[in-house]
C-alpha positions as CSV (number, residue, x, y, z in Angstrom):
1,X,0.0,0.0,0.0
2,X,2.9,2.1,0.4
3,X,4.4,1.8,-2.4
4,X,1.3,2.6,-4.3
5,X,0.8,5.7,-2.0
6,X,4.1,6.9,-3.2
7,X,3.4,6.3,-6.8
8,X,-0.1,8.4,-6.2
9,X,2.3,11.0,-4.6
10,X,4.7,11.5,-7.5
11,X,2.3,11.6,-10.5
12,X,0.8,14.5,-8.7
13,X,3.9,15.9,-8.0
14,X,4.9,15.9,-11.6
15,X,1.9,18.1,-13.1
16,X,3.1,20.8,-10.6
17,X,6.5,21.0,-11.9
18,X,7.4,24.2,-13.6
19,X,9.8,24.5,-16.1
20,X,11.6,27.6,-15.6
21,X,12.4,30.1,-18.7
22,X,16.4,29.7,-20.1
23,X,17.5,33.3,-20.1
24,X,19.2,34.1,-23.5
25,X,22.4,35.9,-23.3
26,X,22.4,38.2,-26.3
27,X,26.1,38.9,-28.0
28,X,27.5,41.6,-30.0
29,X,27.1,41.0,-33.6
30,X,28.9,44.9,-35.1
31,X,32.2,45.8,-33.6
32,X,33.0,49.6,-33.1
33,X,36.5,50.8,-33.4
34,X,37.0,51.4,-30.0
35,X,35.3,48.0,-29.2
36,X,38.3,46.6,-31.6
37,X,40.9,48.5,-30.4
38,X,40.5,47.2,-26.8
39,X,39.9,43.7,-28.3
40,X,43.3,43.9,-29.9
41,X,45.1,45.2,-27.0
42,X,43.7,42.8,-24.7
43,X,44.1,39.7,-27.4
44,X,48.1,40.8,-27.4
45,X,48.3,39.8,-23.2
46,X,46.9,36.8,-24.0
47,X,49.3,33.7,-24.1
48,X,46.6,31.7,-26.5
49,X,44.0,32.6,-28.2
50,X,40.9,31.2,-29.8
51,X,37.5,32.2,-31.2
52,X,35.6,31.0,-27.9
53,X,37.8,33.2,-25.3
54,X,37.3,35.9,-27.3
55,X,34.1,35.6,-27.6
56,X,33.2,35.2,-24.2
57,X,35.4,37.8,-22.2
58,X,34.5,40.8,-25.3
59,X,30.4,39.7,-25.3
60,X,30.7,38.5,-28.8
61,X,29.1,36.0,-31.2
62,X,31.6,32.9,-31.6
63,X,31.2,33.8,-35.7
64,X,32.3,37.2,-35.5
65,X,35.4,36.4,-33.1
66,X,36.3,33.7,-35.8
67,X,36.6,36.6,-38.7
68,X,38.1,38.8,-36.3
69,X,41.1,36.6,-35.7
70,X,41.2,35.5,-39.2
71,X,41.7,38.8,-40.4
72,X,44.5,39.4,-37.6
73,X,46.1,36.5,-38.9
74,X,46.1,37.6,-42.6
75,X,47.6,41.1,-41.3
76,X,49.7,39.1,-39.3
77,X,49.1,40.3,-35.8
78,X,48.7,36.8,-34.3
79,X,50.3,33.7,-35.7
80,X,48.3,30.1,-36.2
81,X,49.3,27.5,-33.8
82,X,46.9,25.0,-34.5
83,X,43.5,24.0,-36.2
84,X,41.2,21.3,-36.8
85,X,37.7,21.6,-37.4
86,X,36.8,22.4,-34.3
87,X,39.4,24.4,-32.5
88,X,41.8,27.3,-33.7
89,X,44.2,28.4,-31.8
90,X,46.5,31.2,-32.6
91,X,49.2,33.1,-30.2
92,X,50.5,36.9,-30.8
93,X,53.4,37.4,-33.2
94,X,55.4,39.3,-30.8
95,X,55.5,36.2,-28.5
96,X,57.2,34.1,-31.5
């Protein structure tokens, strides 16, 4: 009888359960000049690089990180270290 109580207890249980709402963290999708400059100063102090810590400490989308340090690269501000195709990671070119 127990057990049956128990069962009783947790379908009841399961129609009060609330879902609660995922709050969306909304990123940076233009970059202003002085958003880039402190991007590339702060991207120099950093030993390695990729698309996702960049993303994350400057509030940016992960797709607009990854042209960001693409185009470093081709000026040649940062130098590839490794890539698959997942993962980039690049280091600064002063630190070669």
């Amino acid at each position: 009888m127990e057990k049956q109580q128990r069962l009783a207890q947790l379908r009841a249980l399961r129609g009060r359960r609330r879902i609660e709402a995922v709050e969306k963290n909304v990123r940076e999708i233009i970059v202003t000049d002085e958003i880039m400059s402190q991007l590339k100063k702060e991207i120099m102090k950093m030993p390695c690089i990729t698309p996702s810590a960049v993303a994350l400490k400057f509030n940016l989308r992960l797709s607009v990180a990854k042209d960001i340090l693409e185009e470093m690269e081709r000026k040649g501000e940062i130098v590839l270290i490794s890539k698959n195709r997942r993962l980039t990671i690049y280091r600064p070119a002063a630190a070669s």
